[in-house]
C-alpha positions in Angstrom: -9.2 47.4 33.6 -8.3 43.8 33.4 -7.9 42.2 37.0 -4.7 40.1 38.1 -6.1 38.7 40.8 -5.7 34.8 41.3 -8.4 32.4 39.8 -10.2 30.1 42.2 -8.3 27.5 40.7 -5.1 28.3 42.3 -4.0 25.5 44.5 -4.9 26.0 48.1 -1.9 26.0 49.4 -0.2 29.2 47.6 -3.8 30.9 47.7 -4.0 30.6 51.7 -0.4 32.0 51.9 -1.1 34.9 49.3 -4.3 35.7 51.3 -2.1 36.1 54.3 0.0 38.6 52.5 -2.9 40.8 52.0 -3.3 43.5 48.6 -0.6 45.8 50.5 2.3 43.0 50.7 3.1 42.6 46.8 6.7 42.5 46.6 8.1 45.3 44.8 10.9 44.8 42.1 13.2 47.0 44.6 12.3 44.4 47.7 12.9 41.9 45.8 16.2 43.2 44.6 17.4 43.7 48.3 16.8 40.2 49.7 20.0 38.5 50.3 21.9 37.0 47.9 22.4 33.4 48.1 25.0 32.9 44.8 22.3 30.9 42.8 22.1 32.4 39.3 19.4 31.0 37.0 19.5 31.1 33.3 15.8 29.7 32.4 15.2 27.8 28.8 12.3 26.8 27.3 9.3 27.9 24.6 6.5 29.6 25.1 5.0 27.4 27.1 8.5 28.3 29.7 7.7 32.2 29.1 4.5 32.3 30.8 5.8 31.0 33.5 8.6 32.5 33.8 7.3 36.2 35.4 6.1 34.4 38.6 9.7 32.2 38.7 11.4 35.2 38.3 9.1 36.7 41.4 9.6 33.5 43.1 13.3 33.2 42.8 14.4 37.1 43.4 12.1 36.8 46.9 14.6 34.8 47.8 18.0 36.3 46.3 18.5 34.1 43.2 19.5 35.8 40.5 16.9 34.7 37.2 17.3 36.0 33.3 14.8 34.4 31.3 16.0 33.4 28.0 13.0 31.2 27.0 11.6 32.5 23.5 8.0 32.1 21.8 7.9 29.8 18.7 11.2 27.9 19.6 14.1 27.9 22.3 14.5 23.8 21.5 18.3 22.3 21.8 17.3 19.5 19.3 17.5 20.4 15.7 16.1 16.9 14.4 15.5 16.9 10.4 13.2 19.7 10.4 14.3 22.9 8.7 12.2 25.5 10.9 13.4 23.4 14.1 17.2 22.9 12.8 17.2 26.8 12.3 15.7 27.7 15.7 18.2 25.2 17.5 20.9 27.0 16.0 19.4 30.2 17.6 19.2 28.9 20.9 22.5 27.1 20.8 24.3 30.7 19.8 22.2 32.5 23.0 23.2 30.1 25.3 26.7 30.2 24.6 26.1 34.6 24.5 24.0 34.0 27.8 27.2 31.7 29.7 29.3 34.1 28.8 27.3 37.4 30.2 25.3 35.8 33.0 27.3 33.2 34.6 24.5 31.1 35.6 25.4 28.3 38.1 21.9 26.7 37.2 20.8 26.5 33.3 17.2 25.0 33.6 15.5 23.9 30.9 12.1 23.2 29.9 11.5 20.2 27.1 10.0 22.4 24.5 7.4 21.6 22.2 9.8 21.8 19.3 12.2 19.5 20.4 11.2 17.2 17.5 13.6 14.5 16.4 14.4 11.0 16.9 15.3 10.0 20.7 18.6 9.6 19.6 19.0 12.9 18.2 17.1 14.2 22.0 19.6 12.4 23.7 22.8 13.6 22.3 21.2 17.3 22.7 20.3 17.4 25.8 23.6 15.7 26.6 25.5 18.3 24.6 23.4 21.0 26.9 24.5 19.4 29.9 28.4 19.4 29.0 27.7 23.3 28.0 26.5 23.9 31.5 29.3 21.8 33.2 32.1 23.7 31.0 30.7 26.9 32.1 30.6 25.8 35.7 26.7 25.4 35.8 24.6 22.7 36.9 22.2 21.6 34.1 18.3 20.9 35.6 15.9 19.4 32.9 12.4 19.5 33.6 9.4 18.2 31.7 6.9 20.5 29.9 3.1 21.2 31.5 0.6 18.6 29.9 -0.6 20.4 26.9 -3.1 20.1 24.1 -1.5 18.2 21.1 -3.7 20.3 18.5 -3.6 20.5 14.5 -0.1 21.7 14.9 1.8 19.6 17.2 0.3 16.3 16.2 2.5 15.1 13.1 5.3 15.5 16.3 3.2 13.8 19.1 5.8 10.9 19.0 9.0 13.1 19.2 7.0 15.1 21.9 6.1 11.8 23.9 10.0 10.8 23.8 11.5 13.8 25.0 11.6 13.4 28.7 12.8 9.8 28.8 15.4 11.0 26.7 15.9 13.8 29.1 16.1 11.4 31.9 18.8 9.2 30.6 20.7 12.5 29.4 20.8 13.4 33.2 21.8 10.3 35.0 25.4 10.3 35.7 25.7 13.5 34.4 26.3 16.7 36.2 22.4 17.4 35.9 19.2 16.6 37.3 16.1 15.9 35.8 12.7 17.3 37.3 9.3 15.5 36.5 6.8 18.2 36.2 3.9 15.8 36.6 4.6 15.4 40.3 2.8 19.0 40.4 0.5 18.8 37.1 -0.1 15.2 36.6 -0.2 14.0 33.1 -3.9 15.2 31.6 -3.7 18.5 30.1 -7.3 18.9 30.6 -7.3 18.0 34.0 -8.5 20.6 36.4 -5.2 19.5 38.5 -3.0 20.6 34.8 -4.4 24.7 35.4 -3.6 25.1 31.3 -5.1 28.2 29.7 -8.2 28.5 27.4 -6.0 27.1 24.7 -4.9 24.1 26.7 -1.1 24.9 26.3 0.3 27.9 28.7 -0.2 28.9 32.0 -2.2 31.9 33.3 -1.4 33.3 36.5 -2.5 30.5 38.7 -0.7 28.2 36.8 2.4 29.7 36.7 2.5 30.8 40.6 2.0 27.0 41.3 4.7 26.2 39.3 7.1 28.4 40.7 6.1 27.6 43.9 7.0 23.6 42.8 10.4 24.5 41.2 11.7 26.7 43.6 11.6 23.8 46.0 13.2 21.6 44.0 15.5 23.8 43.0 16.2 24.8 46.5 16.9 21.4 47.4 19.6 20.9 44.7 21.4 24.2 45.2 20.9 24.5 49.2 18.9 27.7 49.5 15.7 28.4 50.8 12.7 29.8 48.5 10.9 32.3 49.8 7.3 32.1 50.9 4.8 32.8 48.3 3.0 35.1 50.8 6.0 37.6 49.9 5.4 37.2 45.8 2.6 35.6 44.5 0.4 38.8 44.5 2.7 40.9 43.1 2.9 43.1 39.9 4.1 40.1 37.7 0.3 38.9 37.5 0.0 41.9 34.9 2.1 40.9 32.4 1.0 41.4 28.8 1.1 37.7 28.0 -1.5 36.6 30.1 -4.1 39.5 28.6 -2.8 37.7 25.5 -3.8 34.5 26.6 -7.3 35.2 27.7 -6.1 35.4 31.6 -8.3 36.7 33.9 
């Protein structure tokens, strides 16, 4: 049987507090469901990269009564079309599922991970993310952009590494005076994807477990900060069932 429990790599901070919990205090989906509500709905955006995290920010979040839907989607979920035909069609995905996802979910926070796919100029990043942030505001959401992990620029992202490197500048300036906040994810992971600090997976891109816990841990925070509630301990989520999800077997997770 393939073990879910943390690797040692977890930071010491969200190990010591899931220790306290103990194997018997995994919060169920039930308990989870029945922890006050606090208003804060959160539509979450991203690629793949955003999926593997998103089963312990889902834990995270309903611990403490914010409503999560994960809309992130493997092989794409970008805003920026650029010139690219595979990217242009995938944009045109995510651009219909957010308006479907407004619509049915009423998020009041639409958070969204720079993808790996958002390849295009930083002109075209800018007037994207700027067009998502005027989507969330018209729905009555608050737009949060946050930088991807560091990850592996490999064989396939490399003829992008420029468009990748622009993205969160572009993000940035889409933000300021806007009704939106960007989040830099290298307060948490720094900027070295091979860094012990950047807790990527064998293939230097996702997160396993560990990974992910700490950066629910992180973003809750934040996002409590901007939306006034208060996350809840990772004592009451970290261990839970989440750690099982089939995408970390896929990933070579211990």
């Amino acid at each position: 049987m393939r073990s879910t429990n943390f690797s040692p790599r977890l930071p010491l901070a969200v190990l010591a507090v899931a220790a306290l919990a103990g194997c018997g205090a995994a919060t169920s989906a039930a308990d989870r469901q029945a922890a006050p509500e606090t208003g804060v709905r959160v539509l979450w955006m991203g690629d793949s990269i955003a999926g593997a995290q998103a089963p312990a920010l889902e834990a995270a979040l309903e611990a403490g009564g914010v409503a999560f839907k994960n809309a992130a989607s493997d092989g794409g979920g970008n805003v920026v079309a650029g010139d690219h035909e595979v990217t242009a069609k995938v944009a045109g995905d995510t651009w219909k599922a957010l308006r479907e996802n407004l619509a049915s979910f009423r998020p009041t926070v639409v958070a969204y991970q720079i993808t790996g796919y958002d390849w295009g100029t930083p002109a075209q990043q800018l007037s994207a993310y700027r067009k998502l942030a005027r989507s969330a505001e018209d729905a009555g959401a608050r737009l949060v952009l946050v930088s991807a992990p560091p990850f592996k620029i490999d064989e396939f992202f490399q003829p992008h590494e420029r468009a990748i490197r622009s993205a969160p500048a572009m993000a940035a300036k889409a933000a300021a005076g806007a009704h939106a906040r960007y989040l830099n994810a290298a307060e948490l992971w720094g900027n070295d994807h091979a860094a012990a600090k950047a807790q990527r997976s064998k293939d230097g891109i996702h997160s396993c477990q560990q990974g992910a816990a700490a950066f629910a841990t992180w973003f809750t925070k934040r996002l409590g900060e901007l939306t006034g509630f208060t996350p809840a301990a990772p004592a009451t989520w970290a261990t839970g069932p989440w750690t099982g999800d089939d995408r970390y077997a896929k990933l070579g997770c211990g």
